[in-house]
C-alpha positions in Angstrom: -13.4 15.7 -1.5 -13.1 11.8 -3.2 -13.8 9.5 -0.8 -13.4 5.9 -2.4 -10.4 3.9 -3.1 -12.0 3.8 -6.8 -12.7 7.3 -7.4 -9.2 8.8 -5.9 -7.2 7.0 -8.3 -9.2 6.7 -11.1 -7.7 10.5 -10.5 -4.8 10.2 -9.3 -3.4 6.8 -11.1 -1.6 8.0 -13.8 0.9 10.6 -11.4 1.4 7.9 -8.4 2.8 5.7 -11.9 4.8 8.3 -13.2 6.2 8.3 -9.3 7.0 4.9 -8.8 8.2 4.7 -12.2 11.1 7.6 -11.9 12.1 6.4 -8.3 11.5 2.1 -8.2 13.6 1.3 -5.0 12.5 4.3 -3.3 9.7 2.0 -1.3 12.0 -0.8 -1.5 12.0 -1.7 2.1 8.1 -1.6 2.4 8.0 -4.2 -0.2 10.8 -6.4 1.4 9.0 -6.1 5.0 5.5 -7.3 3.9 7.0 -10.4 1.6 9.1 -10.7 4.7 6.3 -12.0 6.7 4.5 -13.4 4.3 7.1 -15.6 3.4 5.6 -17.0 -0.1 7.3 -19.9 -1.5 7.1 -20.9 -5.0 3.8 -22.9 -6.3 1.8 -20.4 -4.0 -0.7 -17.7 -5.8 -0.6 -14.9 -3.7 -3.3 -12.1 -3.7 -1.8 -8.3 -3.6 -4.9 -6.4 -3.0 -5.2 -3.4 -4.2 -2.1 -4.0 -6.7 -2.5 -0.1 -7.6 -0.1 -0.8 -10.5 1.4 -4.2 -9.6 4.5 -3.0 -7.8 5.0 -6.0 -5.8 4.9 -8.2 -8.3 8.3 -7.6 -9.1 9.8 -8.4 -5.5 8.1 -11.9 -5.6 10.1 -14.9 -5.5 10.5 -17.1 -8.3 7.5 -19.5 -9.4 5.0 -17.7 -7.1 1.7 -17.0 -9.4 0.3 -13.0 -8.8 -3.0 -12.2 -8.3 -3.8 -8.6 -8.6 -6.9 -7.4 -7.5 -7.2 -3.7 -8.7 -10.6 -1.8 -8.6 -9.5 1.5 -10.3 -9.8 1.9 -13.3 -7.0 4.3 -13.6 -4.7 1.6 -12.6 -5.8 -0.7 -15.2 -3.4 0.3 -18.1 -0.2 0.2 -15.7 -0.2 -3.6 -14.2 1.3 -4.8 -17.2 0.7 -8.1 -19.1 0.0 -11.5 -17.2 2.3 -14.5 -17.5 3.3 -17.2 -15.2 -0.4 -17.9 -14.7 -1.2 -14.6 -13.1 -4.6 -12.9 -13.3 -5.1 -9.4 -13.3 -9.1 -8.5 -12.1 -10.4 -5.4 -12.0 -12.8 -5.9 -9.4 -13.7 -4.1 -5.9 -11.8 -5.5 -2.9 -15.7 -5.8 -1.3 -16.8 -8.5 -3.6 -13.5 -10.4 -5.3 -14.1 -12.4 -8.9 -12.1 -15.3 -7.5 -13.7 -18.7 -5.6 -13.6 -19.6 -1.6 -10.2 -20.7 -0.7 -8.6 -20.3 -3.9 -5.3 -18.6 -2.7 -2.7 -19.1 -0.4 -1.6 -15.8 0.7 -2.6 -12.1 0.1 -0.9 -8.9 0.7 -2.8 -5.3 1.5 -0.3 -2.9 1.2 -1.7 1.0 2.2 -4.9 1.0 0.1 -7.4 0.2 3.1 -7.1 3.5 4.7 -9.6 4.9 1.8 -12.0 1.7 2.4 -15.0 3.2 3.7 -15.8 -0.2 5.8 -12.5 -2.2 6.0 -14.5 -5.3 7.5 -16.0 -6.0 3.6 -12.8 -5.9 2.5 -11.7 -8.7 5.3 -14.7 -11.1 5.4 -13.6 -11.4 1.8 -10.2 -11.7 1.8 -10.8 -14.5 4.4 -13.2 -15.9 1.8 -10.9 -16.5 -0.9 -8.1 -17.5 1.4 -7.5 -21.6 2.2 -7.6 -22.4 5.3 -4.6 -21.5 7.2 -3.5 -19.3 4.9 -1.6 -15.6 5.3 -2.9 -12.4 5.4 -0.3 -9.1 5.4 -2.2 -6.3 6.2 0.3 -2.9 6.2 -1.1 0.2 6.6 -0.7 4.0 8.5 -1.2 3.7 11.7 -3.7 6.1 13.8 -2.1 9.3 15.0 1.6 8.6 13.6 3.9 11.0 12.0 3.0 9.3 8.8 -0.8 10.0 9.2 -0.1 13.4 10.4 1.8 13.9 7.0 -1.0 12.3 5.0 -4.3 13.7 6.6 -2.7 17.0 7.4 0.1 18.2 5.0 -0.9 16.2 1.4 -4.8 17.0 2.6 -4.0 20.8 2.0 -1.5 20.6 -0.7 -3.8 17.8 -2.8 -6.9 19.9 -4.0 -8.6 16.4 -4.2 -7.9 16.3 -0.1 -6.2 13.5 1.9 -8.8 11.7 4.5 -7.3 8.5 5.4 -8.7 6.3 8.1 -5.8 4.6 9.6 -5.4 1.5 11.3 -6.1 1.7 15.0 -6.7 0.0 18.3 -9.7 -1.9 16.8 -8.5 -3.6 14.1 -7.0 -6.4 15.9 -10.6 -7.3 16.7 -12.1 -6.2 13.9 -9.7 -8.8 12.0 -10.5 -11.3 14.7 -14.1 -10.3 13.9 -14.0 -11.2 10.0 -12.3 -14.8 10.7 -8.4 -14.0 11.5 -5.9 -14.8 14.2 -3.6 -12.1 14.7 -0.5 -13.4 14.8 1.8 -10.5 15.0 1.2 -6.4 15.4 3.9 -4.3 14.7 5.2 -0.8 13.9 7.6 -1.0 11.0 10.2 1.6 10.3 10.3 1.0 6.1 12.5 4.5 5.2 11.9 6.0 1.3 15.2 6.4 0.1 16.1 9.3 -2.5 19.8 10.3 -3.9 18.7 14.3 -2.9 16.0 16.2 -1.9 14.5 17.1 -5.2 14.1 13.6 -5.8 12.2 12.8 -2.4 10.1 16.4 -3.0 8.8 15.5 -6.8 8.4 12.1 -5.9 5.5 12.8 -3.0 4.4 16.0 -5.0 3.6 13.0 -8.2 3.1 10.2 -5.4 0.1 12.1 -3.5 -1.0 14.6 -5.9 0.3 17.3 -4.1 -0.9 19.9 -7.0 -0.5 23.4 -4.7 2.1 22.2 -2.9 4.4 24.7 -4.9 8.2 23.9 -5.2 9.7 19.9 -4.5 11.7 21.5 -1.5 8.5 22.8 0.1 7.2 19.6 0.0 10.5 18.1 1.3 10.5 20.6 4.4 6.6 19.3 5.1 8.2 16.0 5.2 11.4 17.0 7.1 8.7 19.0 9.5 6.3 15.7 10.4 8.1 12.6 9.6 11.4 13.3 9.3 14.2 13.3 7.4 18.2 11.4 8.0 20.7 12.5 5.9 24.0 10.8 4.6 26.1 14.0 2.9 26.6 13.6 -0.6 24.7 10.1 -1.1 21.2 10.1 -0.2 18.1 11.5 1.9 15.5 8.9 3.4 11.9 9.8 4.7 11.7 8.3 8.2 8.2 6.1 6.9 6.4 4.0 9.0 3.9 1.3 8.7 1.5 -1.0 11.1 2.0 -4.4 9.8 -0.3 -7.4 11.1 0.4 -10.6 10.1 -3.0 -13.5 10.5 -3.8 -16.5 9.7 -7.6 -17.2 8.6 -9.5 -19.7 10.7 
């Protein structure tokens, strides 16, 4: 079993890429939900921590500078160049190259669940944050169809194993804990749209390293079994995904 953030994807990187790659807009609505309630505006440097391979940078608004915070090293060759004044550091999420109060917003978009102590990762986000500013954290939540998929399906199909620690009744607190007002808690229906099933099956088997998983369609009926499936005939598939979204403010 991996347990880090770090040493799963300096694994893993490479096929989670190749995922997101073949199928951009198939998370599109995760993306659009976070930004959402973050709400950046342009002159704003925003901190998307872990970037994995910098996907959100591309649903930013104009003039907004990116800073990606990315501690695999697996990840390192896919965030692309900088410009606009964006920084790419390959850092952990514990202990951040960047100076108190130096951003305005940060996203954390489904990386803490493989944070051994998530409260590291927040006493330092709130470090680096202004006062005032936003924090998006977007995760599984405890005991969801989502986790169910994750920690029971992709832990047997992924010979690496799937142990996420989801987000649960505690972390309220535990954000209130490292320096945040929780603003707003909410479960957030964010559906992965496909054109079939062969896309939706090869895109978790790449996404999650399912590597015994067999054919795309058996991973599609492990999805269809725990999270759900809906169906438009002809025109696309979507995987009924789910994430906990909190939305703070940093004292």
């Amino acid at each position: 079993m991996f347990d880090t953030y770090s040493q799963i994807f300096d694994r893993r990187a490479d096929a989670y890429h190749a995922a997101m790659r073949a199928h951009p807009l198939a998370r599109h609505h995760e993306f659009e939900a976070v930004l959402q309630r973050l709400a950046p505006v342009g002159g704003e440097r925003v901190l998307d921590a872990p970037a994995g391979g910098g996907y959100l940078k591309a649903w930013l608004p104009a003039r907004v500078t990116w800073i990606a915070v990315e501690p695999a090293a697996g990840f390192s060759g896919h965030l692309g160049g900088a410009d606009r004044g964006d920084r790419l550091l390959n850092c952990a999420l514990e202990a951040m190259v960047l100076p108190a109060s130096s951003v305005d917003a940060c996203v954390s978009l489904a990386g803490v669940h493989h944070l051994p102590d998530r409260s590291l990762f927040y006493r330092e986000v709130a470090r680096v944050l202004r006062p005032g500013g936003r924090f998006v954290l977007a995760d599984v939540a405890t005991d969801s169809p989502v986790a169910q998929f994750l920690n029971g399906y992709c832990n047997e199909a992924n010979s690496m194993g799937h142990d996420g620690c989801f987000l649960g009744e505690e972390t309220p607190a535990d954000l209130d804990a490292c320096g945040f007002d929780v603003v707003a808690d909410e479960q957030v229906p964010c559906p992965w749209s496909f054109t079939n099933r062969a896309e939706l099956g090869y895109f978790c088997r790449l996404l999650f390293g399912l590597d015994r998983a067999g054919s795309a369609e058996a991973v599609c009926a492990a999805a269809e079994r725990t999270v759900g499936l809906d169906f438009e005939p002809g025109r696309s598939v979507r995987m009924a995904w789910s994430l906990r979204m909190l939305t703070c403010t940093v004292r």
